[in-house]
C-alpha positions in Angstrom: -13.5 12.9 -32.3 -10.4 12.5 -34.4 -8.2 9.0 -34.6 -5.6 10.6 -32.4 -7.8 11.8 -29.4 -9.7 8.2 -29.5 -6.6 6.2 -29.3 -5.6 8.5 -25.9 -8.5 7.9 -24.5 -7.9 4.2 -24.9 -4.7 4.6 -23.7 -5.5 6.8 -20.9 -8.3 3.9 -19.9 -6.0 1.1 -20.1 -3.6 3.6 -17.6 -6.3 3.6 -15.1 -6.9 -0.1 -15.3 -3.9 -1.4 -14.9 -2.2 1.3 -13.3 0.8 1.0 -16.0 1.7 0.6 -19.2 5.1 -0.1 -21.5 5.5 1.7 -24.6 5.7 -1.6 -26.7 2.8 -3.1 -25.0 0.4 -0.3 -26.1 2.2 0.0 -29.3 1.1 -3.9 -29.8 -2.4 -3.4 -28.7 -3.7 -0.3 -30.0 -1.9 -1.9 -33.4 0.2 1.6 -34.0 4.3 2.3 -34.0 6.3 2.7 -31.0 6.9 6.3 -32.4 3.2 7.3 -32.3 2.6 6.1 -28.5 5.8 7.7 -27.6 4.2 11.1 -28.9 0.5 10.2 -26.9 3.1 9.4 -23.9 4.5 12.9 -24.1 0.3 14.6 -24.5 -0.6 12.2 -21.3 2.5 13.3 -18.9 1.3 16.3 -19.0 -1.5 15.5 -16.5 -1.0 15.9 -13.1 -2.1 12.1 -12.2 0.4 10.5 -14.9 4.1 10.3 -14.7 6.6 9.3 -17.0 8.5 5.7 -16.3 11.6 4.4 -18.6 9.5 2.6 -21.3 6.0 3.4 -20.1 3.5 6.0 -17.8 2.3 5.0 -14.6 -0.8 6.1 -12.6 0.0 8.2 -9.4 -2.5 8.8 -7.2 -1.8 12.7 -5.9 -2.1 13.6 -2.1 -3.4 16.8 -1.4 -0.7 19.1 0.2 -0.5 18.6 4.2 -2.5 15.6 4.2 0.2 13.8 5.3 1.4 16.1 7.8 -2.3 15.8 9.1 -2.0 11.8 9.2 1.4 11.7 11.3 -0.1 14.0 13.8 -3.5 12.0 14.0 -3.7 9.2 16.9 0.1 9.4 17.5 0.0 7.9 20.9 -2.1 5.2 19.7 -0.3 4.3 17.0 2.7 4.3 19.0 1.3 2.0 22.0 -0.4 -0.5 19.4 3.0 -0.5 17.4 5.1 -1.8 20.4 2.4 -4.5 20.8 2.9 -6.0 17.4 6.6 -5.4 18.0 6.5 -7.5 20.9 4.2 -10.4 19.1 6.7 -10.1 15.7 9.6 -13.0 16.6 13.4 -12.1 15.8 14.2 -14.1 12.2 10.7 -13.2 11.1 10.1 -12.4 7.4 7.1 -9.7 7.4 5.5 -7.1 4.5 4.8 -3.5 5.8 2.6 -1.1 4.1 2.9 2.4 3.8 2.1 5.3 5.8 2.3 6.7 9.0 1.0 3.8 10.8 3.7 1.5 9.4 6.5 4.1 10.1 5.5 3.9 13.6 5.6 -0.1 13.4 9.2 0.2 11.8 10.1 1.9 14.3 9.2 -0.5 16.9 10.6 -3.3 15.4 14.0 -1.7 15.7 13.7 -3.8 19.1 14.0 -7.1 16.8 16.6 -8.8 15.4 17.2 -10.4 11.9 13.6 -9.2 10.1 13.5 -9.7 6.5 11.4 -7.0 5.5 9.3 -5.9 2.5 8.2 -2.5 2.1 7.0 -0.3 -1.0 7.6 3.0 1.1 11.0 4.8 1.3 9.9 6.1 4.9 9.7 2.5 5.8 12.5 1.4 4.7 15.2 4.2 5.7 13.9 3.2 9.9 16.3 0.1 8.9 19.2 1.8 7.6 21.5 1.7 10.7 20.9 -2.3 11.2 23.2 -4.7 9.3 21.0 -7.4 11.1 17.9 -6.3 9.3 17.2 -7.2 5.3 15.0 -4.9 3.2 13.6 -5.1 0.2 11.7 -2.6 -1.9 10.6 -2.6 -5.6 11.4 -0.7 -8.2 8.8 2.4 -9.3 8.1 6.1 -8.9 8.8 7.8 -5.3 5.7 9.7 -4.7 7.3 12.6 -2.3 4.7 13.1 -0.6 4.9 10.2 1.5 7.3 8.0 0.0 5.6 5.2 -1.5 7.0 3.5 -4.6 4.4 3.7 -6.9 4.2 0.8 -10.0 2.6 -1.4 -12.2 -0.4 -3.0 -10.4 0.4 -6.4 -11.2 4.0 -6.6 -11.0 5.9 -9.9 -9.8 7.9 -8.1 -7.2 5.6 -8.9 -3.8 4.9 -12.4 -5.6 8.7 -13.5 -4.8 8.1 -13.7 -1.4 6.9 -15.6 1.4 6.0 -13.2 4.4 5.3 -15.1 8.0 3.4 -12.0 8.4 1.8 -9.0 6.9 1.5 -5.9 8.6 -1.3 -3.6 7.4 -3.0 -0.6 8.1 -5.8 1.0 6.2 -8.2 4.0 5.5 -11.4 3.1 6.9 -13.8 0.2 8.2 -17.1 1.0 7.6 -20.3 -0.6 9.9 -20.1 -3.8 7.8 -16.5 -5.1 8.6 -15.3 -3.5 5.2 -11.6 -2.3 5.0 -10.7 0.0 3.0 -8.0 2.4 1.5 -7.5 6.2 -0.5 -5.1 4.3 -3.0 -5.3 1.8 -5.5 -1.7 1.2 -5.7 -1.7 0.7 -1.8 -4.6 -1.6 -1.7 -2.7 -3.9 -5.0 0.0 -4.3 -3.5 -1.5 -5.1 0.3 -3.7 -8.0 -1.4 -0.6 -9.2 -3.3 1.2 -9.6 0.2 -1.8 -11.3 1.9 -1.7 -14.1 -0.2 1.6 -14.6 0.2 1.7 -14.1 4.0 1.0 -17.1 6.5 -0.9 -14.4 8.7 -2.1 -10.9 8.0 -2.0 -8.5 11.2 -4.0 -5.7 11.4 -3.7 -2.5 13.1 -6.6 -1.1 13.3 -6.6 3.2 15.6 -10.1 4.4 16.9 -10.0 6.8 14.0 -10.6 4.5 11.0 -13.4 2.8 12.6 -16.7 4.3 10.9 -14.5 6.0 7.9 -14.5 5.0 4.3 -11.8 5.1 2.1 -12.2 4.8 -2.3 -11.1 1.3 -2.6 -11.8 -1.7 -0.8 -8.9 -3.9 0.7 -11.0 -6.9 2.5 -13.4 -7.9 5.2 -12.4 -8.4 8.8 -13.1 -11.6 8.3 -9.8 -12.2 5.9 -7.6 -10.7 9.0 -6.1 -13.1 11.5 -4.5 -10.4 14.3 -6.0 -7.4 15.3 -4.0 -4.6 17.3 -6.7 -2.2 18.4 -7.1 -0.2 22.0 -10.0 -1.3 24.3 -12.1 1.9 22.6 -11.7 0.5 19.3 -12.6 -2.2 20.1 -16.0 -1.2 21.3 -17.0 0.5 18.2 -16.7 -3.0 15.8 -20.0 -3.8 17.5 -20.2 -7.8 17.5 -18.2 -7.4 14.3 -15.5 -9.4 16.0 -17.9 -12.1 17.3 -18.2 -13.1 13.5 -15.1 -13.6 12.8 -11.6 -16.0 14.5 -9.6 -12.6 15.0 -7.2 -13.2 17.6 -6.4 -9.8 19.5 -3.5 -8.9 20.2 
């Protein structure tokens, strides 16, 4: 293996790692000239999972096509009914983190019924439910719009989320699996969702009877690190003593 392909295999690594690089970062560590990782920048964009960033590549993690068509059509009522719950526990003036996805569009969309939130999302979706409020405060980071479902995809340990204070976190997730696990498809998502529990007072979870028993790639956290739990009666019957183990208050 030549010099050339080594050092993009290094670089490619250090992609999956951290989830982002800079050109003059890699330039310093692989000990080469910004205009030689500017030419393994252009070999690597060419893969589907890698996309181009001013000064650097970033990780995205693809979604197959009508996968997220299939997730806004899957437990809608639920969602729906479990979204006005936490609505109705969120307090006007709150500052709170939502995660992406479906789940969380259908908590934005509840929360319309609130007044003064000062919100922090990484998904466009999320954020655009706000648009028409000038009571509302949003803020999003900087990064690559996946299109598929609008998350802002970026570096994995950026300072963004690490500016704020959130009274609560609002998350959803992949899968739980029989030992309390939670866990999530994306790395970016599950990052950035860690970031924002420790810096939220709370972390609320809302948990539909279709995640119970399913197992996403990555894990997120254990029940036990949740402090609110939004689930249906029928949910709540799968966790099977799960919930005895833990101080979870239900909401």
């Amino acid at each position: 293996m030549g010099k050339k392909q080594q050092r993009r295999e290094v670089l490619l690594n250090l992609i999956t790692e951290k989830g982002y690089v800079s050109l003059s970062e890699t330039a310093n560590a692989l000990d080469v000239s910004e205009q030689t990782i500017r030419r393994d920048f252009q070999a690597l964009e060419a893969l589907p999972h890698i996309k181009r960033t001013h000064g650097g590549l970033a990780l995205v993690q693809p979604i197959a096509e009508g996968e997220y068509s299939r997730r806004q059509q899957s437990a809608t009522q639920e969602k729906t009914a479990l979204a006005a719950r936490v609505a109705k526990y969120i307090q006007d003036g709150a500052s709170i983190f939502l995660d992406s996805g479906t789940t969380s569009e259908a908590i934005a969309l509840a929360l319309l019924s609130r007044n003064n939130l000062k919100v922090m999302t990484y998904s466009i979706r999320v954020a655009s439910r706000f648009l028409d409020r000038s009571d509302m405060t949003v803020a999003i980071p900087a990064g690559i719009v996946r299109l598929e479902d609008g998350a802002i995809i970026g570096p994995y340990d950026d300072e963004f989320t690490n500016q704020f204070r959130f009274d609560i976190a609002v998350v959803a997730i992949s899968g739980m699996d029989e030992g309390g696990r939670l866990s999530d498809n994306d790395l970016f998502e599950v990052k950035r969702v860690q970031a924002a529990m420790r810096q939220a007072d709370k972390t609320l979870l809302l948990l539909t009877s279709d995640k119970v028993g399913a197992k996403g790639l990555f894990e997120l956290c254990h029940l036990k690190d949740i402090d609110l739990l939004a689930a249906e009666e029928q949910t709540l019957t799968k966790l099977n003593g799960l919930l005895a183990t833990t101080k979870i208050e239900l909401l």
